[in-house]
N, CA and C atoms as a LAMMPS dump frame, in Angstrom:
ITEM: TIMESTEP
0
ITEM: NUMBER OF ATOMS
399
ITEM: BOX BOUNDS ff ff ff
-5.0000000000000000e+02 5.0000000000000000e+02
-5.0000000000000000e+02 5.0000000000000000e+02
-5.0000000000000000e+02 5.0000000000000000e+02
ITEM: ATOMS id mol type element x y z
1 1 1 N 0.841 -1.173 0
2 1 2 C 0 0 0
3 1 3 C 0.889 1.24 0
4 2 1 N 0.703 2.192 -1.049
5 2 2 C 1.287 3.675 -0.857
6 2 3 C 0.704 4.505 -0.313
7 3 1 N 1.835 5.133 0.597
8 3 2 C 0.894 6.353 1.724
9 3 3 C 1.182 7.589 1.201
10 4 1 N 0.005 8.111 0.635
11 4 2 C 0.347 9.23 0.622
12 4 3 C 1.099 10.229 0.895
13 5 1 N 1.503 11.251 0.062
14 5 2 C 2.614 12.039 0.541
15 5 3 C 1.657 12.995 1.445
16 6 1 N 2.716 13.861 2.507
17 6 2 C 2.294 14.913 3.56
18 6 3 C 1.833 16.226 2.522
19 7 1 N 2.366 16.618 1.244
20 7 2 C 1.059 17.359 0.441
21 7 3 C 0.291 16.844 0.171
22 8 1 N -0.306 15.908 -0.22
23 8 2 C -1.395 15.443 -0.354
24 8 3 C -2.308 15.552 0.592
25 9 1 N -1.965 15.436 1.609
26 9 2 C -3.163 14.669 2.942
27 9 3 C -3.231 16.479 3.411
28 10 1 N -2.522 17.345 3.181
29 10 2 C -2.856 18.983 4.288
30 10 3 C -3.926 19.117 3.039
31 11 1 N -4.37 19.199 1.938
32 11 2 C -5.408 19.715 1.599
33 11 3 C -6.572 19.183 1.732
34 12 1 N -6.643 17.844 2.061
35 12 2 C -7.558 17.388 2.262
36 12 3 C -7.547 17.484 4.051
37 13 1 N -7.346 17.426 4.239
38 13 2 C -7.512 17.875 6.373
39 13 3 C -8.047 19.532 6.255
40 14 1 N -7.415 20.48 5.165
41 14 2 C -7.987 21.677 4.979
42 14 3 C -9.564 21.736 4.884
43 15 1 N -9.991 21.03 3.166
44 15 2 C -11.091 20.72 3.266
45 15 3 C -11.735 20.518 4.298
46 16 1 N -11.68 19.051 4.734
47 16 2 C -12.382 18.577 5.718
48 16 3 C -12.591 19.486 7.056
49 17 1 N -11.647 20.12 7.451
50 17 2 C -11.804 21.216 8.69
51 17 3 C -12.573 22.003 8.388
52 18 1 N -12.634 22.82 7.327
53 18 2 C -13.453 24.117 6.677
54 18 3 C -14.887 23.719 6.792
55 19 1 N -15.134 22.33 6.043
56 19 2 C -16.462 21.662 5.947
57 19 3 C -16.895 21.398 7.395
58 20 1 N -16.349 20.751 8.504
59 20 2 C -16.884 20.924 9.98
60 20 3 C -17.166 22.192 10.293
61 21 1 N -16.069 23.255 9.983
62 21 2 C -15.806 24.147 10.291
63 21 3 C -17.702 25.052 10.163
64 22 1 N -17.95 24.799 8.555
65 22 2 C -19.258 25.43 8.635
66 22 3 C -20.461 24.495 8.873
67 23 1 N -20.483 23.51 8.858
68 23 2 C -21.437 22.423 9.401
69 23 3 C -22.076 22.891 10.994
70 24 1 N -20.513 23.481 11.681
71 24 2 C -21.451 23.652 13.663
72 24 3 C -21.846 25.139 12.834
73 25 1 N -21.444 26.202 12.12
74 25 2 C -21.784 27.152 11.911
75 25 3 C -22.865 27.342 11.592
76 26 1 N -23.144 26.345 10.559
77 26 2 C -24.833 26.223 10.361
78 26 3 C -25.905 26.145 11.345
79 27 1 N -25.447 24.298 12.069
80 27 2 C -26.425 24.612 13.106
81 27 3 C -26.125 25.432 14.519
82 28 1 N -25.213 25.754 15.094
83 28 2 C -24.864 27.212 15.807
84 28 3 C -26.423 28.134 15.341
85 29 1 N -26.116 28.666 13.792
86 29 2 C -27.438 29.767 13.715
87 29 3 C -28.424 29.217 13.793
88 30 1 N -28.849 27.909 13.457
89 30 2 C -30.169 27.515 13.574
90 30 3 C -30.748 27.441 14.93
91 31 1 N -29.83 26.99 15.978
92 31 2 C -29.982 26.756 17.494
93 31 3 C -30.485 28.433 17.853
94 32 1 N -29.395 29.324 16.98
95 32 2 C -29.743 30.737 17.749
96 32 3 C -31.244 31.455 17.425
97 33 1 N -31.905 30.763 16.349
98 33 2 C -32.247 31.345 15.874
99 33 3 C -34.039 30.499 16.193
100 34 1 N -33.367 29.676 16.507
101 34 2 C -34.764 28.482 17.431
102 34 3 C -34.899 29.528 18.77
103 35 1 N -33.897 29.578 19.772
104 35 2 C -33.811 30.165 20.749
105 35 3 C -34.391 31.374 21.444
106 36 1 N -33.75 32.098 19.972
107 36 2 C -34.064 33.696 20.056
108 36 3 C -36.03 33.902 19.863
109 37 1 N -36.168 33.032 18.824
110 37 2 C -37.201 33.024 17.992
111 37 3 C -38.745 33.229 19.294
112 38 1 N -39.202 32.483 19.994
113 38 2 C -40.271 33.21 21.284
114 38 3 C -40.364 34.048 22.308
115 39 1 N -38.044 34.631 22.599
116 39 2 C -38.702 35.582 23.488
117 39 3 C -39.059 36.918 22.409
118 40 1 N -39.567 37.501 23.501
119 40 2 C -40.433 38.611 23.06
120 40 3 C -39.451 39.98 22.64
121 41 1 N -39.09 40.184 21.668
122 41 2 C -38.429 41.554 21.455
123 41 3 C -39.153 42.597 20.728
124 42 1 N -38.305 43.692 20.674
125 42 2 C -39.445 44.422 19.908
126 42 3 C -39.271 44.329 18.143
127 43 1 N -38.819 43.154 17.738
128 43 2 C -38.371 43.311 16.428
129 43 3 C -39.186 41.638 16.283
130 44 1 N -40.684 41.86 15.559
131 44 2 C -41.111 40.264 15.684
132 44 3 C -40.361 39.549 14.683
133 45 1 N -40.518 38.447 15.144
134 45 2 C -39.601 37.28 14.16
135 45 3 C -38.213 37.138 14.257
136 46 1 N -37.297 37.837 14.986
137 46 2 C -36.241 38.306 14.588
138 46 3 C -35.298 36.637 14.391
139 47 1 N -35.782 35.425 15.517
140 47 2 C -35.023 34.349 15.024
141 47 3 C -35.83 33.635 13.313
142 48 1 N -36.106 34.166 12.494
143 48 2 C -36.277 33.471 10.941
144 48 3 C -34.443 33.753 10.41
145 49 1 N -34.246 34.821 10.697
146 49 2 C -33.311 35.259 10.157
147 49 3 C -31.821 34.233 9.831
148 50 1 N -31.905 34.025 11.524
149 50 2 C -30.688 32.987 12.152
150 50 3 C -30.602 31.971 11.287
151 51 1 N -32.379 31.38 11.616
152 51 2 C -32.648 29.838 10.981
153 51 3 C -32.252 29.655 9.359
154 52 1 N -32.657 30.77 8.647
155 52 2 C -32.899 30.416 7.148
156 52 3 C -31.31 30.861 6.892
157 53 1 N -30.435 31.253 7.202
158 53 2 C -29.401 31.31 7.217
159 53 3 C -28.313 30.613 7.558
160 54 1 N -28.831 29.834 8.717
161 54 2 C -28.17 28.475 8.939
162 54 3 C -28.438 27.478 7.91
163 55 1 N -29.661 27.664 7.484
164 55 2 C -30.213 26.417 6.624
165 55 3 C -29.467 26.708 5.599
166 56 1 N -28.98 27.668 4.775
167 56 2 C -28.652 28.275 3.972
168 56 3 C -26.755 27.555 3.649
169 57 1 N -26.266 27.912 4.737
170 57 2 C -24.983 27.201 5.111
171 57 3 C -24.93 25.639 4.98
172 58 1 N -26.077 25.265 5.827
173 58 2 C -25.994 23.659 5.975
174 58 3 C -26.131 22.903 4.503
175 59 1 N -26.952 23.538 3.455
176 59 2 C -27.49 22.997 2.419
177 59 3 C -26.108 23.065 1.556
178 60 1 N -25.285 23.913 1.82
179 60 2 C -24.324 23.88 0.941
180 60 3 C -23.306 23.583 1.279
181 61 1 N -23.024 22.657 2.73
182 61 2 C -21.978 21.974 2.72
183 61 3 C -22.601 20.369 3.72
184 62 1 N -23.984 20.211 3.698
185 62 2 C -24.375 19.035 4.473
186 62 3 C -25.256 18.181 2.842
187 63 1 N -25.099 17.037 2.443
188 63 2 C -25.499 16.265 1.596
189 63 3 C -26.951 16.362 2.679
190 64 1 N -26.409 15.699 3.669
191 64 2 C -28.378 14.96 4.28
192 64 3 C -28.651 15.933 4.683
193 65 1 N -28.209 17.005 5.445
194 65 2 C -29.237 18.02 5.5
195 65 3 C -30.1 18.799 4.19
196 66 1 N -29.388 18.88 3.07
197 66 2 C -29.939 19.021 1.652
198 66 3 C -31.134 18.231 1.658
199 67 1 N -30.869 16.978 1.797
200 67 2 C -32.11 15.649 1.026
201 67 3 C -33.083 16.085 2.241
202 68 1 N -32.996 16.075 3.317
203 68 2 C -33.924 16.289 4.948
204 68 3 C -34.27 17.441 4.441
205 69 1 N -34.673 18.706 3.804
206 69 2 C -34.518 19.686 3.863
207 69 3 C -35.604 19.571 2.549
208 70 1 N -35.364 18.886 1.41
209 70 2 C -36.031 18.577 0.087
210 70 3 C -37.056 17.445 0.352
211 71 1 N -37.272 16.626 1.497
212 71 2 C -38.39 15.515 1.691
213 71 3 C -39.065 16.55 2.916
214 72 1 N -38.808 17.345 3.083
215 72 2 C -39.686 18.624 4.43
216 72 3 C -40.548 19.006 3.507
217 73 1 N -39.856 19.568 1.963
218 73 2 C -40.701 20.569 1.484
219 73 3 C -41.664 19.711 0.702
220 74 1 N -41.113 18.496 -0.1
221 74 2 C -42.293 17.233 -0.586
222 74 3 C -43.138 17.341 0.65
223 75 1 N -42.922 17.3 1.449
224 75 2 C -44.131 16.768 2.1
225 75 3 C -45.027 17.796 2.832
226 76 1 N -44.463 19.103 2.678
227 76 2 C -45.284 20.203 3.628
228 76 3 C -45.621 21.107 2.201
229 77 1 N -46.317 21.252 1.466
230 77 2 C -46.732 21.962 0.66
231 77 3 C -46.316 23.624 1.576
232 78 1 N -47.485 24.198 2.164
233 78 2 C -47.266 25.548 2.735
234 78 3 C -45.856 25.592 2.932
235 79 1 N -44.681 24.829 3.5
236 79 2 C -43.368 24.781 3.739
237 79 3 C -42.787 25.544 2.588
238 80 1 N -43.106 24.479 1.934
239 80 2 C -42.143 24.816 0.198
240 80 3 C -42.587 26.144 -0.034
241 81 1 N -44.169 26.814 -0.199
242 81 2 C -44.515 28.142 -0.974
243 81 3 C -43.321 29.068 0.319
244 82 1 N -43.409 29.089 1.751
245 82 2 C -42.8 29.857 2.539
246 82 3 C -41.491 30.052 1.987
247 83 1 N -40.695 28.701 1.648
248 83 2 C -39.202 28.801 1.376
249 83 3 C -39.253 29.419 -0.135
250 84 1 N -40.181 29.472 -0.691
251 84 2 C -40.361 30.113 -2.305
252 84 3 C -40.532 31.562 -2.6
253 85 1 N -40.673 32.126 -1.301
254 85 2 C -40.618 33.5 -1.258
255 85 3 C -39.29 34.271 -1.032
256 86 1 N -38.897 33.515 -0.652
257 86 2 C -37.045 34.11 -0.567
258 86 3 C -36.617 33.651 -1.801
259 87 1 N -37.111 33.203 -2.558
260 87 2 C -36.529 32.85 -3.92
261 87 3 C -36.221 34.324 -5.078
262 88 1 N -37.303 35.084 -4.254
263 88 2 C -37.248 36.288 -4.776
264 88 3 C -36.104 37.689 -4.266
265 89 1 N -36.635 37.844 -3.195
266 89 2 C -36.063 38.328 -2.405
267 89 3 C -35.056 38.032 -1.483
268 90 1 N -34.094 37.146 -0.91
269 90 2 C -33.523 36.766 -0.217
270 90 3 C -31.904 36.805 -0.885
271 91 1 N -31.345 36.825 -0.257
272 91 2 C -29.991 37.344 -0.629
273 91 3 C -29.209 35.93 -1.368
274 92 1 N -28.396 35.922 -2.611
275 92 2 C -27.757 34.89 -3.422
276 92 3 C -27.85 33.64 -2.835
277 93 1 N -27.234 33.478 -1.355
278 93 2 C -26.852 32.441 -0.984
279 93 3 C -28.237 31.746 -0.58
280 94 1 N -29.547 32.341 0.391
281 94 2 C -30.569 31.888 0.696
282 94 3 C -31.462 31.453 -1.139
283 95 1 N -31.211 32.399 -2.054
284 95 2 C -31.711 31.412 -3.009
285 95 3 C -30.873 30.453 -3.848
286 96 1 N -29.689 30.769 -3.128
287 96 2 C -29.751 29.001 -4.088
288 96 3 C -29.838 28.018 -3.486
289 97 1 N -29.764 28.051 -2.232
290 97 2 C -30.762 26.871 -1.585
291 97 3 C -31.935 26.515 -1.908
292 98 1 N -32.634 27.519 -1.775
293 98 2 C -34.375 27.549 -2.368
294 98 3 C -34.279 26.351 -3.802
295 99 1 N -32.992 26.856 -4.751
296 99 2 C -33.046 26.102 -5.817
297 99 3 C -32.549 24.988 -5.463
298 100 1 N -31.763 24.957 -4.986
299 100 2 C -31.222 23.563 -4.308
300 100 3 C -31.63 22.63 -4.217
301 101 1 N -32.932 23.093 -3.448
302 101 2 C -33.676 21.591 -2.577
303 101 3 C -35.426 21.912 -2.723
304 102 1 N -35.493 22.611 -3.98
305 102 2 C -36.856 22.202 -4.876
306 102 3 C -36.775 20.574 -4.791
307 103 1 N -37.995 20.574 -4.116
308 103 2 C -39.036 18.721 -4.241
309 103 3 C -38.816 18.218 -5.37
310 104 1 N -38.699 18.964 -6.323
311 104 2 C -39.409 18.208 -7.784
312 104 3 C -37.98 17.301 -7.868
313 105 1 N -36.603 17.311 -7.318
314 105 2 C -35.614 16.006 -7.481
315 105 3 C -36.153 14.627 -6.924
316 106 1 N -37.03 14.884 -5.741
317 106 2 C -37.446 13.45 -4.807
318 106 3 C -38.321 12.965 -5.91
319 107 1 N -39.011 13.912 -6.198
320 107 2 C -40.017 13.563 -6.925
321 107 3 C -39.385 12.649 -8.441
322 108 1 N -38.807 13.038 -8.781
323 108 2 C -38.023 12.671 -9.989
324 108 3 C -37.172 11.37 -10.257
325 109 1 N -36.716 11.275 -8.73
326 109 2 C -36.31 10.137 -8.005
327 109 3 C -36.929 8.681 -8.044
328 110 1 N -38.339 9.239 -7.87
329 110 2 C -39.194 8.062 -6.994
330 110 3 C -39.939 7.659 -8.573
331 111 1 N -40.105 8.747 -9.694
332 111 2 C -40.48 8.001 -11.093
333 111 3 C -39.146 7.164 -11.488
334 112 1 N -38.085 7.702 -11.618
335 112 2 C -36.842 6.939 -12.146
336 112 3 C -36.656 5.142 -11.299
337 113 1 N -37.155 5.234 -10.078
338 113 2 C -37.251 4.238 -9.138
339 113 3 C -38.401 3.401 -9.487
340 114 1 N -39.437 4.097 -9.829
341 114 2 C -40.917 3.237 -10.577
342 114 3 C -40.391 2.341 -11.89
343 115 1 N -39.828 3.323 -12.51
344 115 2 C -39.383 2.796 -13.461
345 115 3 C -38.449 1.463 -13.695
346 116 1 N -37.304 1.742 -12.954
347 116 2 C -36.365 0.665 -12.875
348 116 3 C -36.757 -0.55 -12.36
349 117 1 N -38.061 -0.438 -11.331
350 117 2 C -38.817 -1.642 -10.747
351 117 3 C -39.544 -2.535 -11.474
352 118 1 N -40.428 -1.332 -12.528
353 118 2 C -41.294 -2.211 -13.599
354 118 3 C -40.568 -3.135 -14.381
355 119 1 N -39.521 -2.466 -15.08
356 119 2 C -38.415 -2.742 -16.125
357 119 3 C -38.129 -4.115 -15.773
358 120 1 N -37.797 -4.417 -13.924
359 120 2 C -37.052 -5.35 -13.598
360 120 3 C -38.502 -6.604 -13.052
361 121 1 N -39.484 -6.053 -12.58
362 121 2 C -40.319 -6.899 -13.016
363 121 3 C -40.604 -8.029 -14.592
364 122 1 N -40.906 -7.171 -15.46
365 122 2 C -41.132 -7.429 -16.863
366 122 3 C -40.047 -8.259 -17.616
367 123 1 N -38.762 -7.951 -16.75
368 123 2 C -37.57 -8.724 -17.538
369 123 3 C -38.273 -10.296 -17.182
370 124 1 N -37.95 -11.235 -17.837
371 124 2 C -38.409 -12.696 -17.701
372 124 3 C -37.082 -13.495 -17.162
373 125 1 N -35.599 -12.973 -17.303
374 125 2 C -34.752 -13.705 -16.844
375 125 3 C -34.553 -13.386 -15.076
376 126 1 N -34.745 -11.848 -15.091
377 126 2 C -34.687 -11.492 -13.462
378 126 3 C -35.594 -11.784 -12.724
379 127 1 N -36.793 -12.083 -13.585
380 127 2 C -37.893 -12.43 -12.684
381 127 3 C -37.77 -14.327 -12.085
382 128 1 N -37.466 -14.87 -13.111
383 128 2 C -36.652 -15.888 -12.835
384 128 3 C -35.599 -16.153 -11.939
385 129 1 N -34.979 -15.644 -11.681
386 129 2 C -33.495 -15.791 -11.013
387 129 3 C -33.919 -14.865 -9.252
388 130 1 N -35.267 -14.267 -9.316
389 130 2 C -35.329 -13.975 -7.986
390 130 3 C -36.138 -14.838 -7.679
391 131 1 N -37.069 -15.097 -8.543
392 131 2 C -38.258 -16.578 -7.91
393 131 3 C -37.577 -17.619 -7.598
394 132 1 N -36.258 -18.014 -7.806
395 132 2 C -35.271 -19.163 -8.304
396 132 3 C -35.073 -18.593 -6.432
397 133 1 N -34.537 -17.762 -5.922
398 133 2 C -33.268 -17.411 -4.626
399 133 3 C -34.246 -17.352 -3.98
């Protein structure tokens, strides 16, 4: 087995630190922004800010928080139109999340998955060889 050389492995420990690095950053704002979010100030709402901004972070360096984030909005209709309004208005980074983790991939998913099932039904040799095991 060859071990990598010591350049090799600092950019990837770089990476990888940076990526933790904004992963607690993400949820850090989301926590602050849960937190902040019922006491009473004079500025209502003021924890959305935290949250959709954390979310914002997380989506672009968390894979499952992305997919968790895109099966919320499949499944909460009102969710998705809420997160569709910053699509407009919300600053670069909050919409490209918005684009990010549009439903219509799960959705897209689960036909491509219909599909490959029928396909593998209908075949006569696979259908064979699983009735066979």
């Amino acid at each position: 087995m060859v071990k990598p050389r010591a350049a090799e492995v600092r950019p990837l420990r770089k990476l990888f630190m940076r990526r933790i690095f904004f992963v607690g950053l993400g949820w850090t704002l989301i926590t602050i922004g849960v937190v902040v979010m019922p006491i009473p100030l004079p500025i209502p709402l003021i924890g959305i800010g935290p949250i959709v901004l954390g979310c914002a972070i997380l989506t672009a360096h968390s894979k499952s928080f992305r997919r968790g984030l895109q099966r919320m909005r499949a499944r909460f209709v009102w969710f998705s139109r809420q997160f569709d309004m910053f699509k407009e208005r919300g600053p670069l980074t909050v919409r490209h999340m918005v684009r990010r983790t549009h439903p219509v991939v799960i959705m897209r998913h689960a036909r491509m998955r219909e599909r490959r099932k029928s396909a593998d039904l209908g075949d006569p040799i696979r259908s064979d060889f699983h009735s066979a095991v």
